[in-house]
ZAKEVEX-757272 format. One line per 3 residues: number of its first residue (from 0); their letters; for each residue z, y, x of N, C-alpha, C, O, CB. Coordinates in pm, 1 decimal, m for minus. Atoms other than C-alpha are relative to their C-alpha. Glycine has a CB too. Layout:
BEGIN
NUM = A = Z,Y,X,Z,Y,X,Z,Y,X,Z,Y,X,Z,Y,X  ...
***
This chain:
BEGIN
0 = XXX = 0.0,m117.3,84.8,0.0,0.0,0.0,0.0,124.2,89.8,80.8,128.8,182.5,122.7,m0.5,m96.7  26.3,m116.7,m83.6,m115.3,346.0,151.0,149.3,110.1,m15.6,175.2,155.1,m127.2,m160.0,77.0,m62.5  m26.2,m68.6,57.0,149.4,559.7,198.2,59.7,141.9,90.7,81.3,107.9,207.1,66.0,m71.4,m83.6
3 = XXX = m74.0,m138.4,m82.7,306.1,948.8,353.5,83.3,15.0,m18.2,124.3,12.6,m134.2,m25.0,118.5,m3.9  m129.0,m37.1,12.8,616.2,1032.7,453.6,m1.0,151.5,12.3,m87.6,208.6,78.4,87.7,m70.0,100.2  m84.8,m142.6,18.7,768.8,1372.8,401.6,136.8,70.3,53.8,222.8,75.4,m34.2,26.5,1.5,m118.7
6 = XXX = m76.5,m69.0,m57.0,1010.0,1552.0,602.6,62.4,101.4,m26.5,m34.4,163.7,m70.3,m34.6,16.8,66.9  m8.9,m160.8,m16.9,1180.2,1897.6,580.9,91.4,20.2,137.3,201.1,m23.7,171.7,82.3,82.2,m149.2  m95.2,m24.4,m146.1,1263.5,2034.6,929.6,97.2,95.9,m36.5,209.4,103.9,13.4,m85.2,64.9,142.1
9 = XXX = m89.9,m163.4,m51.6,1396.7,2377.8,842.2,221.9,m49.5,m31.5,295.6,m144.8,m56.9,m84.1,202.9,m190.8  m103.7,33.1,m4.0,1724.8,2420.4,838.2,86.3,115.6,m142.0,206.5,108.7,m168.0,36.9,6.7,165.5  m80.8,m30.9,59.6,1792.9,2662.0,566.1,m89.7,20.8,m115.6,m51.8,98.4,m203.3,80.8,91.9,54.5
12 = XXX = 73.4,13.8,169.9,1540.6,2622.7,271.8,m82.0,m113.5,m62.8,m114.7,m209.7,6.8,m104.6,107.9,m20.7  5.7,126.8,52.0,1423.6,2389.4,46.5,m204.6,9.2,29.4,m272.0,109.1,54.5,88.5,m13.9,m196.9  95.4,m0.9,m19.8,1080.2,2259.4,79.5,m123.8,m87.7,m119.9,m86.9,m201.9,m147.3,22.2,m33.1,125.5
15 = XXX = 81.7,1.7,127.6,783.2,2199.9,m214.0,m104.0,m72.8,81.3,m169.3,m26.0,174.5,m45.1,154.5,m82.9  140.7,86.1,46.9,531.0,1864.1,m251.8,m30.9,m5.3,m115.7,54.4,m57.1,m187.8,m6.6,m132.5,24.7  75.2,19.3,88.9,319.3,1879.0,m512.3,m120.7,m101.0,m20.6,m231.1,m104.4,33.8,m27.4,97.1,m8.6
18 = XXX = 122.5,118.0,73.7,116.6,1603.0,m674.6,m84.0,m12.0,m32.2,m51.1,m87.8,m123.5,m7.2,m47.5,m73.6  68.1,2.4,76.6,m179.7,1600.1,m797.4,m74.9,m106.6,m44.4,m92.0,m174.1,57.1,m45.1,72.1,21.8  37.9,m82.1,120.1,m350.3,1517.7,m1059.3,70.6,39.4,m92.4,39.9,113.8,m185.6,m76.2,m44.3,m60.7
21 = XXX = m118.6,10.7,112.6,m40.1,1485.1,m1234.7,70.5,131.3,24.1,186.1,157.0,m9.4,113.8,m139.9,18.1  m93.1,m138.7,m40.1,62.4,1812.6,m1125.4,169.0,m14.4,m10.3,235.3,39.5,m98.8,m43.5,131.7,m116.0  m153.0,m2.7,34.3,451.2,1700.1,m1039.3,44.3,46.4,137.8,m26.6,37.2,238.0,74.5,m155.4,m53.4
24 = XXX = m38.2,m44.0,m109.0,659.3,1842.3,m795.4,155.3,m96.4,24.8,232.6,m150.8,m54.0,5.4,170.1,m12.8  m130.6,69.0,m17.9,939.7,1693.8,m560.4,31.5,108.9,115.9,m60.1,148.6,187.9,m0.8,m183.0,43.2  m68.3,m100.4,m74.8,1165.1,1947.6,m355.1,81.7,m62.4,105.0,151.5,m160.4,79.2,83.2,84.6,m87.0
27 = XXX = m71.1,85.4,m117.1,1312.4,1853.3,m12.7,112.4,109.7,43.2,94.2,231.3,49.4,m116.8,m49.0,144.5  m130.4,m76.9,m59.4,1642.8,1988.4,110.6,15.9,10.1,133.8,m64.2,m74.6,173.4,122.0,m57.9,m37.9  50.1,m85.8,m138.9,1658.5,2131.3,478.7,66.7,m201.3,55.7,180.3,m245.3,37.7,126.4,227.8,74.1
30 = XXX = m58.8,135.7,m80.7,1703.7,1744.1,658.5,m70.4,m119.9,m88.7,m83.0,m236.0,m49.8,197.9,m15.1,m2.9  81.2,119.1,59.2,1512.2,1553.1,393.3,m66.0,m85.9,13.0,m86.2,m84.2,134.4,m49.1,7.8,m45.9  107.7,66.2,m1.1,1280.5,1312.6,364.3,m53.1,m76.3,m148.4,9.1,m82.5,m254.4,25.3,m89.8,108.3
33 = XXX = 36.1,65.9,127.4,1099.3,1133.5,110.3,m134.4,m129.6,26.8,m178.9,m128.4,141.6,m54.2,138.2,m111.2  164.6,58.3,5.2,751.8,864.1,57.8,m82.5,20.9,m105.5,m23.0,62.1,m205.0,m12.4,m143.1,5.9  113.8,10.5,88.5,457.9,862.4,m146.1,m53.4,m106.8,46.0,m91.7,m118.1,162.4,m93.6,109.7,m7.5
36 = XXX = 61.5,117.3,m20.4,333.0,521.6,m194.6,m107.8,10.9,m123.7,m86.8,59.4,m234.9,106.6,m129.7,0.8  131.0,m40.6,67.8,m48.6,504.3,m326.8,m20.8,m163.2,m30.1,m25.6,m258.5,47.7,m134.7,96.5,107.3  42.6,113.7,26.7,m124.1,236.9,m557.3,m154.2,m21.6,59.0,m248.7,52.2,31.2,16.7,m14.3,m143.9
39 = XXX = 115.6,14.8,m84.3,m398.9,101.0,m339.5,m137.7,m89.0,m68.1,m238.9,m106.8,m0.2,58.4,m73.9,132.7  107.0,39.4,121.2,m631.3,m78.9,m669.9,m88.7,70.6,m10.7,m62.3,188.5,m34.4,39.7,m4.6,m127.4  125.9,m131.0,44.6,m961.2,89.4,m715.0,12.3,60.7,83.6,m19.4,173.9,47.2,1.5,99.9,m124.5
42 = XXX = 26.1,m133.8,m118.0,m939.9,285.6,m388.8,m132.6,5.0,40.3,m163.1,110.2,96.5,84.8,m11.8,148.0  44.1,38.8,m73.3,m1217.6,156.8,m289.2,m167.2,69.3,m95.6,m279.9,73.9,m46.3,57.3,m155.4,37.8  86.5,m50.4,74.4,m1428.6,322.6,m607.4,45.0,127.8,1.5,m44.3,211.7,14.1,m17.6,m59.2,m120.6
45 = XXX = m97.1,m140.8,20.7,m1216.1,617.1,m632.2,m1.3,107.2,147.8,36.2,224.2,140.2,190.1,m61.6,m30.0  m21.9,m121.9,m81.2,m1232.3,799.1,m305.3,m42.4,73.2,m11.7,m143.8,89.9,m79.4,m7.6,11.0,91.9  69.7,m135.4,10.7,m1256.6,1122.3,m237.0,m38.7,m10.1,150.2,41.7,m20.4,242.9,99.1,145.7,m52.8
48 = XXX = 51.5,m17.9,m149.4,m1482.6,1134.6,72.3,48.0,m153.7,20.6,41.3,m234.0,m72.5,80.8,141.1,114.8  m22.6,80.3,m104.7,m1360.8,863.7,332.1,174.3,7.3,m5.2,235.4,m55.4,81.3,m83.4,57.4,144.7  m139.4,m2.1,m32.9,m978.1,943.6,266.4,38.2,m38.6,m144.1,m28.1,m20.3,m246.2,64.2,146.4,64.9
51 = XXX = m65.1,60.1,89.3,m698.9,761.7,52.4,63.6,95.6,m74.0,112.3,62.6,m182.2,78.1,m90.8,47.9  m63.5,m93.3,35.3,m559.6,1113.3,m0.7,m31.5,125.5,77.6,m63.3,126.4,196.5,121.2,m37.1,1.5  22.7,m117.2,m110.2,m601.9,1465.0,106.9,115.2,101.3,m41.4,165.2,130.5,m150.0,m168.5,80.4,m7.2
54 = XXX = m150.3,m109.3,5.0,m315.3,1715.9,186.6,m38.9,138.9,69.7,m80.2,161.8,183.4,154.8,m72.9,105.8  65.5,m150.9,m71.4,m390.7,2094.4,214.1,178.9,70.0,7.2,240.7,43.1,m95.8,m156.7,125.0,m147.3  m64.4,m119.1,m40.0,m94.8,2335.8,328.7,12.3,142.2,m65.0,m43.4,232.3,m2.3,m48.4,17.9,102.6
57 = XXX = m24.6,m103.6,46.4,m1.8,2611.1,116.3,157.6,93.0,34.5,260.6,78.1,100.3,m25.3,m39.0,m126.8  m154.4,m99.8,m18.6,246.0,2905.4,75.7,108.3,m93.2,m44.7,186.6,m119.5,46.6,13.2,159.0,m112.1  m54.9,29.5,67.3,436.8,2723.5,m154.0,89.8,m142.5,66.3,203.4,m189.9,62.2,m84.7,3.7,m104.3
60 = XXX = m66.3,194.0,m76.9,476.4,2361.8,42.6,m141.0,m63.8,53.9,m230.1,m8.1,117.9,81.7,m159.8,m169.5  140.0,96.2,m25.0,202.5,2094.1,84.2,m25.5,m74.5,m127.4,43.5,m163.0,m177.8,16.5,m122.1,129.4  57.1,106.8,101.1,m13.2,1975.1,m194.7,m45.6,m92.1,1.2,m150.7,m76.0,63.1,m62.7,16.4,m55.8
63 = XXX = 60.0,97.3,m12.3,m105.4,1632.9,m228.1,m98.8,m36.4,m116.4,m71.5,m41.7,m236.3,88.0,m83.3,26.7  46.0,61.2,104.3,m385.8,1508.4,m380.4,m52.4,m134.9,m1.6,m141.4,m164.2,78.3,m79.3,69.6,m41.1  76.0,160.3,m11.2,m465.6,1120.7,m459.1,m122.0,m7.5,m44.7,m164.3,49.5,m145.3,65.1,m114.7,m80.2
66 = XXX = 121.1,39.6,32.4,m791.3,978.0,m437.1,m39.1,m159.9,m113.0,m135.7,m234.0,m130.9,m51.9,m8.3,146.4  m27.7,113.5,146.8,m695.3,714.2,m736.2,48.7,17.9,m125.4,147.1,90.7,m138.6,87.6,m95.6,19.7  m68.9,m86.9,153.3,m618.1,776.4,m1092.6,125.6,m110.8,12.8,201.1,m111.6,m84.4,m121.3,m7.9,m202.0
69 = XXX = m94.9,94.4,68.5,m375.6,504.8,m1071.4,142.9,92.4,78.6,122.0,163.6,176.8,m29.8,m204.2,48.3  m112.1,m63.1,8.0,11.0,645.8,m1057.1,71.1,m79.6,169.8,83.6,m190.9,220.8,84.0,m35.2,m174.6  m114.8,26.2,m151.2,225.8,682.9,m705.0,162.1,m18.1,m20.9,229.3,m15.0,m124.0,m3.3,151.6,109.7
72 = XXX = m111.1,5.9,11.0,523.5,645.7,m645.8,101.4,105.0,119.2,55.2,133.4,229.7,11.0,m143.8,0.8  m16.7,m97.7,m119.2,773.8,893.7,m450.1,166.8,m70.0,m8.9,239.3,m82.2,m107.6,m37.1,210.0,m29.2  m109.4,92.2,m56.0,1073.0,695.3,m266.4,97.6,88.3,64.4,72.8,135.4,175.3,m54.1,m109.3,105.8
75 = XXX = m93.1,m58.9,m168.1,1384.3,871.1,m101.8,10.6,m93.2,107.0,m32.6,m206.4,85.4,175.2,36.1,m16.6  m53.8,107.2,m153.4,1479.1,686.7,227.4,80.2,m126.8,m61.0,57.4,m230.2,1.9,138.6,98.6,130.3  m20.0,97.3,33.6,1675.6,447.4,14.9,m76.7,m74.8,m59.4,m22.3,m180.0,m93.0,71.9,7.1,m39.2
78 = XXX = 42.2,42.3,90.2,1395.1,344.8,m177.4,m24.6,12.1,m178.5,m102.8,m36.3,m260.3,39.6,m61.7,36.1  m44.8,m39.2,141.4,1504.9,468.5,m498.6,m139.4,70.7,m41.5,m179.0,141.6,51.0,149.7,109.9,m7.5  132.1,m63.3,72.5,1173.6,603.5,m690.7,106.8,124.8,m43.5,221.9,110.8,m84.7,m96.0,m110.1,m153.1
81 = XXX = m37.2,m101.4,69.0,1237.3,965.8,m779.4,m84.7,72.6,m126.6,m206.6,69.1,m143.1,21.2,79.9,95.0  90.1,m83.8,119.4,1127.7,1165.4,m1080.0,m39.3,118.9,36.6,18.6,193.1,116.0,70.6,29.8,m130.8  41.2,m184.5,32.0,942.9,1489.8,m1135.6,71.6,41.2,m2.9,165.7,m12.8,m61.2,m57.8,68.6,m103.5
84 = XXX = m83.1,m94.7,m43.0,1116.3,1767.1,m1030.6,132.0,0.9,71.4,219.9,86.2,83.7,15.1,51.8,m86.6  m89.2,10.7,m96.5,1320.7,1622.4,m815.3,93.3,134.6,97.6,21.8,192.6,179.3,m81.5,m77.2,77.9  m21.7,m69.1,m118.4,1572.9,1869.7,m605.6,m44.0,127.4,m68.3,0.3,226.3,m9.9,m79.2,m51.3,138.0
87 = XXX = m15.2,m137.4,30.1,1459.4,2166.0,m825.8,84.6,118.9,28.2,199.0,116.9,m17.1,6.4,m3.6,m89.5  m104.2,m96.5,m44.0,1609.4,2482.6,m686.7,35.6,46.0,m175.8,m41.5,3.6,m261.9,m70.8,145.8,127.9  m23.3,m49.9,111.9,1786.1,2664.1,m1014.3,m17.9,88.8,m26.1,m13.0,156.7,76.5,73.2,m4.4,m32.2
90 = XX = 47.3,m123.3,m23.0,1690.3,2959.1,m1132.4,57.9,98.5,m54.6,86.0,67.0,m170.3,m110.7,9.5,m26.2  m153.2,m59.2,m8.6,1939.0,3236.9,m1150.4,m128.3,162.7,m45.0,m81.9,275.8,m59.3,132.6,m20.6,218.8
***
């Protein structure tokens, strides 16, 4: 199964992956980490280009986008599958 890990180096703000197509977001806390595991079925009709996924760099964080309609999965370090909106900062 294809998949990216996620990091946050900084040390004093939170840090934004975004999903796509599903447009979901997961928020990393300054020491984080996380995975994205790509159901790897149909990749093989489904790419985009030559890649299993492509990740562009924004203001905001790093967007991911999968080259499969089929659904990922996003793992903390224990394994645990997290939900959408994981780690949301609150908004005051």
């Amino acid at each position: 199964m294809p998949r990216i890990r996620f990091t946050n180096p900084h040390s004093d703000k939170p840090f934004l992956v975004w999903v796509e197509p599903w447009a979901e977001e997961y928020w990393l806390r300054p020491g984080d980490a996380f995975t994205i595991e790509f159901d790897e079925s149909d990749f093989a009709e489904q790419m985009i280009g030559n890649a299993d996924f492509e990740v562009s760099w924004c203001d905001f964080g790093i967007l991911v986008w999968t080259a499969s309609g089929k659904d990922v999965a996003v793992l903390d370090r224990s394994g645990t599958k997290l939900q959408h909106g994981h780690q949301r900062p609150s908004e005051n």
